[in-house]
N, C-alpha and C positions, 0 to 999 in steps of 0.2 A: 479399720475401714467399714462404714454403715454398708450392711446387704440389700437391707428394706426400707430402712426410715431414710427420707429425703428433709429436706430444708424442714416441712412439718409435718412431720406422720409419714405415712406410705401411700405411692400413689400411683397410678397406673393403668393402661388399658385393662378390659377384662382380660386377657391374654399374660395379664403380670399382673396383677390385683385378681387373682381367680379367688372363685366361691372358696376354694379347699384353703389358700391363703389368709383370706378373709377369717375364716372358721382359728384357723391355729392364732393366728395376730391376736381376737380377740378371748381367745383362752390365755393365750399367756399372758396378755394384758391382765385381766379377770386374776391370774395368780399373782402377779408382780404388783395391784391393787390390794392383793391379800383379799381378795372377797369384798362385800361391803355392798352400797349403793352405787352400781354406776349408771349416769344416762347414756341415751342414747341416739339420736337424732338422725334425719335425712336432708340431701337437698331432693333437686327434682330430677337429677340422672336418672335415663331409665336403668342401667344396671343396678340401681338403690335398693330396689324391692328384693334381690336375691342375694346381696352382700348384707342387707341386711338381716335377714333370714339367720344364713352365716353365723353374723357376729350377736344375735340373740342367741345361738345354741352354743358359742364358745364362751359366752359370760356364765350361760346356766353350770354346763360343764365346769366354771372353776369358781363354783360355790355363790355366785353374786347374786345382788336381786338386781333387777334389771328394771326400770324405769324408763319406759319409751315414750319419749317427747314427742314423736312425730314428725311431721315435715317445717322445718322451723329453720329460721337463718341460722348462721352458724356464730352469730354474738350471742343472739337468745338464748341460743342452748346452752354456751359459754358462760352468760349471766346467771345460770341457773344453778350452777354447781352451787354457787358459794348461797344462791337463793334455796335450794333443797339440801344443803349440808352434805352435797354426794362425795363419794370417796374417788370418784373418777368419771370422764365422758369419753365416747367414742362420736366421734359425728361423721358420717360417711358422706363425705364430701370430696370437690377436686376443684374448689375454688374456682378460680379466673379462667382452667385450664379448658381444652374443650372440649364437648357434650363426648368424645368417646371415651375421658379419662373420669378415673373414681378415687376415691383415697379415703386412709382414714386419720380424721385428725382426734387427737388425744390429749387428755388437760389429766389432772392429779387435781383431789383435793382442793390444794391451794391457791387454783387457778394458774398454773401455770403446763403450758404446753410440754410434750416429752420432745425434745431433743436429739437428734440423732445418739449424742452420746448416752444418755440418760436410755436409750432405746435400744441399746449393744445387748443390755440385761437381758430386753421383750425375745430381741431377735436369737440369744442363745436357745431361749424356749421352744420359740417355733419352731427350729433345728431339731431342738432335741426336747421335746413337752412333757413338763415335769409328772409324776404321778402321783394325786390326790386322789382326797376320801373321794367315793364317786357320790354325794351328796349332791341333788340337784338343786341349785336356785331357785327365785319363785320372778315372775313376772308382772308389773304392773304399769296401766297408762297414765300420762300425767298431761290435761288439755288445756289446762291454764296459762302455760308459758307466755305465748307472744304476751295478754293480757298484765300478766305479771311484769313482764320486760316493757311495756309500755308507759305502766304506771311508774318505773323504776326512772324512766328519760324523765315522764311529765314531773316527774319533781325537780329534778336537774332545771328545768324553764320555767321563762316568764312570759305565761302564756298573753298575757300583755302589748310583748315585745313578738311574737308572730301573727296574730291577729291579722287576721285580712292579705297578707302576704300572699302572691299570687306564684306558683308554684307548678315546672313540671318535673313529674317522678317517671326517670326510666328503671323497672323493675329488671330489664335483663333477661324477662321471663324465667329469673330464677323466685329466690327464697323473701329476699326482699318485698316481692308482692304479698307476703305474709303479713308483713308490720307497716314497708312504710306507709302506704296512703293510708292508714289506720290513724297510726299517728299524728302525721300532718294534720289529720283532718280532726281530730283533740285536739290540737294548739291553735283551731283557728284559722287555719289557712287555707286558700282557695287552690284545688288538688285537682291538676290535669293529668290522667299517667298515660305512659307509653309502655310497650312490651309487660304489660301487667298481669296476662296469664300466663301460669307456671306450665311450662312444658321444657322437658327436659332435653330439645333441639335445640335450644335457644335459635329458635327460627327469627325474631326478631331482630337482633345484633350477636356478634360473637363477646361471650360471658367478661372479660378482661377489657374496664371502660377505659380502654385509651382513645385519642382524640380520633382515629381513625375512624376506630368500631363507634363512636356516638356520631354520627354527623347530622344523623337526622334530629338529636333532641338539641344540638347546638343551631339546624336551622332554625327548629320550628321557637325555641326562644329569642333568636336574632329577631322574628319576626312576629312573633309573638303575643309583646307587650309584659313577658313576666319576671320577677325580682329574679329569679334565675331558674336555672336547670340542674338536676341533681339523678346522678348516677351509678349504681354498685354496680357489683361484679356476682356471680352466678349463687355466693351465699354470703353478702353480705357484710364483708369484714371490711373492705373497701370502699372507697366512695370519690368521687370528683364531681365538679361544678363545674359549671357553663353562667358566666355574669350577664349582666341583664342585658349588656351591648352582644351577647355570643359569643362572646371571648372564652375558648376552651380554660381549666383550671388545672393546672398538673398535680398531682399528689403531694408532692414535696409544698406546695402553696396553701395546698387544704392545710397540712400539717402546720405551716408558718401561722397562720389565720388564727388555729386554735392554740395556738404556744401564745401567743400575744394575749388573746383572751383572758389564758391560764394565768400568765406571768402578770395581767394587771393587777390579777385579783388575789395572789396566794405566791410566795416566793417558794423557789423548792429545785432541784435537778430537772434535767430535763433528760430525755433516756431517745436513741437513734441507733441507727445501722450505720455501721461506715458507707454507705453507699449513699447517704441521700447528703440532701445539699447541704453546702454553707450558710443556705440562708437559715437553718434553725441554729447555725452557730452565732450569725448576726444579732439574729433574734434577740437571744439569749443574752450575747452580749449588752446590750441596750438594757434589758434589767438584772442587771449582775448575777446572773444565774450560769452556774454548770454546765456543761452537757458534758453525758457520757455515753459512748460508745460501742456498741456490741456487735457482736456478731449479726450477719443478715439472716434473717428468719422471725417467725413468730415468740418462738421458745426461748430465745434468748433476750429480748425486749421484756416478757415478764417472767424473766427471773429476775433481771435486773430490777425492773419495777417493783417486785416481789419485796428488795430490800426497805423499801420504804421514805430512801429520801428523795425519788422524782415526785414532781407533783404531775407532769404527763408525758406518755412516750409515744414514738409513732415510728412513721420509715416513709419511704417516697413514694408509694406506690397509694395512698391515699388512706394508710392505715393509721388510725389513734386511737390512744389507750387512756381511757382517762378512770385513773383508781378509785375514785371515791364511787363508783357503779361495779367497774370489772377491770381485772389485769388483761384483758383479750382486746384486743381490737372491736372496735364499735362502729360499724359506719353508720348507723342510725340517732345514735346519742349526737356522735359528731357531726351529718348533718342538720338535725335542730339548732346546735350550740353556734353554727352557722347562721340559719334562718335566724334565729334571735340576733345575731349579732350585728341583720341588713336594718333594724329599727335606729342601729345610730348612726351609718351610712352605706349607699351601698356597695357590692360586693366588689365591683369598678375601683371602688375610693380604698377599700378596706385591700384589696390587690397593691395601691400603689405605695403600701407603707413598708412593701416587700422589696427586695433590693433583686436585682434583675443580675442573673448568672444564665450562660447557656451553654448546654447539655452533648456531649457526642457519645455513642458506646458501637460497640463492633463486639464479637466474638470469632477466634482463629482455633481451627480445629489442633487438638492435641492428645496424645494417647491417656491411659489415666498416670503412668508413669511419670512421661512427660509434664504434665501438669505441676506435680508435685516438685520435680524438680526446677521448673519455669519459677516458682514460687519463691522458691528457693535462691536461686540465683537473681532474682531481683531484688532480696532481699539481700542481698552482698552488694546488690547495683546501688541501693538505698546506703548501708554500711558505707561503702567506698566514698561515696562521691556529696558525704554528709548534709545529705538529705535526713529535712523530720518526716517522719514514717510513722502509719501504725500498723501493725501486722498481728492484729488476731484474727481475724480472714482475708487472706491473700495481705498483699502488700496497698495500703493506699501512701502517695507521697503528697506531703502538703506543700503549696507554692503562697507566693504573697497574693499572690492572683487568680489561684485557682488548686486544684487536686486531679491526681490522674488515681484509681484501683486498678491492680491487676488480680483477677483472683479465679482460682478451679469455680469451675460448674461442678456444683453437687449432685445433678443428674444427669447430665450428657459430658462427651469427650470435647469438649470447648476449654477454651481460656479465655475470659470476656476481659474486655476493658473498656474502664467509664474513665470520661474526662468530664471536668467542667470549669469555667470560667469565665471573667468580668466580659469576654470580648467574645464573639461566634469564631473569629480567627483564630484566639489564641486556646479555643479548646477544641479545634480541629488540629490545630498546630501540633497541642500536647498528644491528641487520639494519634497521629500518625506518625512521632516521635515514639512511640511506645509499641503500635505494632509493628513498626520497625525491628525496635531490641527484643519484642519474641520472638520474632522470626527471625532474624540471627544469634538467639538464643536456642529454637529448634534444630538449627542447621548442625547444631554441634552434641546434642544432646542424643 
């Protein structure tokens, strides 16, 4: 059972992400690194400036040189390992979550995120911190990044195929206001932004762009006049769309858009979470391609990808990985490969090549016992009643029509369930036929 590391890294109010934790996380990281080059990066949390602090004096403490990137999204910084040859990154970030949480995410070398399980190792440390030469590290800044990560997209495109494209960027008043109107604005395109100064309130909208929190950049493109609207989440690794009619884009959609892209051009696996939709199985299907399956998180998308025969991975939440740049999640590669892609029609037309499924999810509170056992015994529900299932997190059951997941929260005492399918009926149908059987699965447990 993980103590600290969540779905990615650790993460937390300052009241559970304290300075003293912060300090031991990145010492034992620093040893379990073995030393070496690691980076190091921020978003715009205000607690950033003293976890940060923190996690410089527990790299120096276990021998590292430390390479501080600065305040950069967290794909930048991600793009950089394998751009600086580092042996490791910490990025003191807390994603989507909001302005009072912090976290630290953590990449290897190889470009692949640490794992809760891969993170058992970090977390014996911080318990118990091992005792090395007291040799100190040495410190240096590295201010090129975004720059570097810029030029690493503009080659990816045909600046061509953006030219003139009229565009509004909601920045989140996160990290994103670092790169994207930078960008956009090299490829040619006519750059309106909104929430584009970084303050770490996210006084603008709340950081995680779901349809709710954007409604101002879905008016002001309804009304407009622009090929679309485009939006991340507090450091970047995410992203959705709003089409030129205002029509919100779901993440799972972003992801279909760029599979189709991929699969025109280059045959290969395609790499997901059990959690996102069927339509990257459709997808897929249509050019005789793969998909495989993983665990929900970051960490486990690029290990996968790691192996080398996807050619792009993603998950519903608007995350894609496209390897020939970085195994991490991109929401900035991926919305250019977008913006290029309104030159052959747009984002309207390029939506209706997507096969329409809809969505239900609930969460029923459960002890962490319970949980474990909930899992469990639906996986006997799945055995028994010879249902196809996959169960390497939580249980998903697959129907002709649709999929129901049952599966633990990794960081609260919940059981969520997602349903989805061809009809809005029949995946309320499934959501209530299932919380059903947990809650007569609780009653006895």
């Amino acid at each position: 059972m993980s103590k600290y590391f969540g779905t990615n890294g650790i993460r937390g109010t300052i009241d559970v992400l304290t300075p003293e934790l912060a300090y031991k996380a990145s010492y034992a990281t620093g040893v379990y690194f073995k030393g070496g080059k690691i980076l190091i990066a921020t978003d715009a949390r205000l607690t950033g400036p003293i976890l940060k602090e923190k996690v410089i004096v527990g790299l120096l403490d276990a021998e590292c040189t430390v390479f501080d990137l600065g305040g950069v999204s967290t794909p930048t910084a991600e793009f950089m390992v394998k751009k600086l040859k580092a042996d490791g990154l910490i990025v003191i970030t807390a994603s989507h979550n909001p302005p009072e949480y912090n976290g630290l995410k953590i990449m290897d070398r190889n470009e692949i995120s640490i794992s809760k399980e891969r993170g058992e190792e970090i977390e014996r440390m911080i318990d118990s911190p091992p005792k090395i030469k007291m040799k100190k590290g040495a410190i240096s800044k590295h201010n090129n990044s975004i720059n570097d990560h810029i030029e690493a997209i503009l080659n990816q495109i045909d600046k061509n195929k953006t030219k003139g494209k009229r565009l509004l960027l909601d920045c989140a008043n996160g990290m994103a206001a670092t790169i994207a109107p930078y960008l956009f604005r090299e490829l040619g395109c006519e750059v309106t932004t909104i929430n584009s100064h970084i303050d770490g309130n996210f006084p603008g909208r709340p950081s995680e762009p779901t349809e709710a929190n954007v409604q101002d950049l879905i008016n002001a493109v309804k009304y407009g006049n622009y090929d679309c609207g485009i939006a991340w989440d507090g450091d970047g690794d995410r992203v959705i769309f709003v089409d030129e009619k205002g029509e919100f884009v779901i993440g799972d959609k972003v992801f279909a858009i760029c599979e189709i892209l991929k699969l025109k051009e280059k045959s290969g696996e395609v790499v997901t979470t059990v959690a996102t939709s069927r339509i990257i199985e459709d997808v897929a299907k249509k050019y005789s391609s793969k998909v495989v399956f993983t665990k929900i998180g970051a960490p486990y998308l690029s290990e996968e990808m790691a192996k080398g025969k996807a050619v792009i991975g993603g998950e519903e939440v608007g995350g894609v990985i496209w390897p020939e740049v970085s195994l991490a999640k991109d929401g900035f590669l991926t919305a250019a490969k977008i913006v290029e892609a309104l030159s052959e029609k747009k984002l309207s037309k390029w939506l209706e090549d997507i096969p329409k499924y809809y969505n239900e999810k609930t969460k029923i509170a459960a002890s962490e016992t319970q949980k474990t056992k909930i899992i469990a015994k639906m996986r006997e529900h799945a055995v028994k009643n010879k249902l196809t299932f996959i169960d390497i997190d939580g249980i998903r059951i697959n129907f002709d029509d649709g999929w129901v997941i049952v599966r633990a929260s990794g960081t609260e005492n919940y059981v969520r369930v997602f349903t989805e399918a061809k009809s809005a009926k029949r995946a309320k149908d499934l959501l209530n036929d299932y919380i059903e059987l947990v809650k007569r699965l609780l009653e006895v447990l």
